[in-house]
Structure formats: structure tokens, C-alpha cells
C-alpha distance (Angstrom), angle and dihedral (degrees) to the residues before:
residue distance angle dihedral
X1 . . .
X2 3.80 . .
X3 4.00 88.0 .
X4 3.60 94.7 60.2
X5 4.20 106.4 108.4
X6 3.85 106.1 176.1
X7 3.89 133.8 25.4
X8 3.47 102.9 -150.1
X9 3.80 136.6 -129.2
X10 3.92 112.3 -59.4
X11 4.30 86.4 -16.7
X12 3.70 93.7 157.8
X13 4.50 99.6 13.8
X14 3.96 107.8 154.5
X15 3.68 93.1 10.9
X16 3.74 86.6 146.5
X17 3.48 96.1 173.6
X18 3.85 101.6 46.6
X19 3.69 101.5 111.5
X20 3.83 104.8 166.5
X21 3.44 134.7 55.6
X22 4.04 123.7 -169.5
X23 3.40 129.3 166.3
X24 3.94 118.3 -163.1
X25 4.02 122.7 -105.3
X26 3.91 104.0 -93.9
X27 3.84 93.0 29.4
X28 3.83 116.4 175.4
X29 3.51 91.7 -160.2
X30 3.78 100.1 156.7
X31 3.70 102.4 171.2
X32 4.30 140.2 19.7
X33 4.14 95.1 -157.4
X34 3.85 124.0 -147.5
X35 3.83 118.5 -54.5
X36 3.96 88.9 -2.1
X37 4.05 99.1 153.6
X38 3.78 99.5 6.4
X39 3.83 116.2 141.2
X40 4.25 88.5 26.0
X41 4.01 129.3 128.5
X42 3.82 94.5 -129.8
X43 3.74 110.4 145.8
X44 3.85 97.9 -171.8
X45 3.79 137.6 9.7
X46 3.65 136.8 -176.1
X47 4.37 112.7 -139.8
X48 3.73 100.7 -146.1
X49 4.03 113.4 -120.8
X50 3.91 90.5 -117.7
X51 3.99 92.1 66.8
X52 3.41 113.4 107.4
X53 4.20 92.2 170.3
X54 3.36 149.5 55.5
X55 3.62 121.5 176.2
X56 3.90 121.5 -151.1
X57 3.54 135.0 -70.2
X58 3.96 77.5 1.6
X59 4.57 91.7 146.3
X60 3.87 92.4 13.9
X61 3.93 118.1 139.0
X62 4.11 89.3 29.6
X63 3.10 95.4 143.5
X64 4.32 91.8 173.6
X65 4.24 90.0 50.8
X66 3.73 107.6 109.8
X67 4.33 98.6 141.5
X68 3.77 123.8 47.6
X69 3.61 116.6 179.8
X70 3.68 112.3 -157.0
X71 3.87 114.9 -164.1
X72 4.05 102.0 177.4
X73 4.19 110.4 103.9
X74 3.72 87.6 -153.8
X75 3.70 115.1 48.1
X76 3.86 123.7 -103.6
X77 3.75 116.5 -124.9
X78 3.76 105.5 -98.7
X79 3.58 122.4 -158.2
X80 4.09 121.6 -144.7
X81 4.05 123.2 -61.7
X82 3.25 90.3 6.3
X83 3.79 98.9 154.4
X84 3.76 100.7 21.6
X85 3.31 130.8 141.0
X86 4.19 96.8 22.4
X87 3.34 123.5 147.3
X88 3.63 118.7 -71.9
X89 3.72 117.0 -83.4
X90 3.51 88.6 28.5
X91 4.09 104.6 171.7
X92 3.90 118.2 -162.0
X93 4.31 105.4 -149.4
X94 4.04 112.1 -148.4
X95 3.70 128.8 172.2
X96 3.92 116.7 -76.1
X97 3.66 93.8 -120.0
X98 4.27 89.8 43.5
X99 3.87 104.1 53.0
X100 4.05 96.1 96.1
X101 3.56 87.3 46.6
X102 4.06 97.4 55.4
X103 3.47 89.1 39.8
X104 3.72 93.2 67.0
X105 3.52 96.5 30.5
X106 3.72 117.9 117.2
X107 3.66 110.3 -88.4
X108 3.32 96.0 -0.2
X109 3.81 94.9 70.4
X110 4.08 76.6 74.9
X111 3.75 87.8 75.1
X112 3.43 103.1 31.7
X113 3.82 89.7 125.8
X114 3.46 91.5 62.4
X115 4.13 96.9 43.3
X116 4.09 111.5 98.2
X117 3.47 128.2 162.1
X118 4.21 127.1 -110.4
């Protein structure tokens, strides 16, 4: 739900069969904590604009994640290996008018190959 604020440490770790993700219109999602959705089969997932944090490893070992849609201008803090170990071809959307901006953000500069703008 919208109210939701924080996904806690390892909330949803070794869900292997979560395979969608959806966050309600008007989310207040403020923060994805460490090792949140590692270990699930998502495919896709939409980062609400009103994150300002991801903690590490928080969609490591997803192996079925190849589009991540990143709604926040400004980039969230992202903690280490974040998105490693996706599936290949992998491609990390950001605003148009943000893409410099992740790509020299701290820890994100790590997949700046992968960052395009939508």
C-alpha cells in the first residue's frame, strides 16, 4: 500500500517465487533496506519516485531482473552490489533529465553502462 514507508532488511530474501512487484500510486516508499528482494524471480520493477534509499545487495542474485525503472530525479543512496548478479542485459531506466547524475552517483557509477534514460 501507498502508506508503507520502509521495506525492511531481507523482508522478502529467498522469496523465489515472488515474481511481481507493485507499489501503489502515491507511494511513500522512502527506503528498499539491505537484501530486501534478493534471491526473487522478479523480471521488472518500478522504484517509486519518493525513495531516497536502497540498501545493499537489496535485488542481488535476481537472476529473472532485466528492467528497472527508477522514478527518483535525484538519485537514492545505493549501498554496494546492489544490482548484481541480474540477468544479462539487465537495463536500469532513469529520468531523461537524471541520467548524468546516476551515472556519477556513488555506487551507481558501477552500473552506469546499464543506466539509460525513458
Amino acid at each position: 500500500p501507498a502508506s508503507v514507508t520502509v521495506i525492511e532488511d531481507y523482508a522478502f530474501d529467498e522469496c523465489e517465487k515472488l515474481e511481481n512487484v507493485t507499489f501503489e500510486a502515491g507511494s511513500q516508499l522512502k527506503t528498499i533496506d539491505e537484501g530486501a528482494f534478493r534471491y526473487t524471480d522478479i523480471a521488472s520493477i518500478e522504484i517509486p519516485a519518493s525513495v531516497t534509499e536502497i540498501g545493499g545487495e537489496a535485488f542481488k542474485y535476481c537472476s529473472s531482473l532485466v528492467a528497472v525503472h527508477c522514478r527518483p530525479a535525484t538519485p537514492p543512496e545505493l549501498g554496494e552490489n546492489v544490482f548484481n548478479t541480474n540477468a544479462t542485459g539487465r537495463k536500469i531506466y532513469v529520468p531523461n533529465s537524471s541520467v548524468k547524475k546516476y551515472k556519477e552517483a556513488a555506487n551507481w557509477s558501477t552500473y552506469k553502462d546499464h543506466i539509460i534514460g525513458e
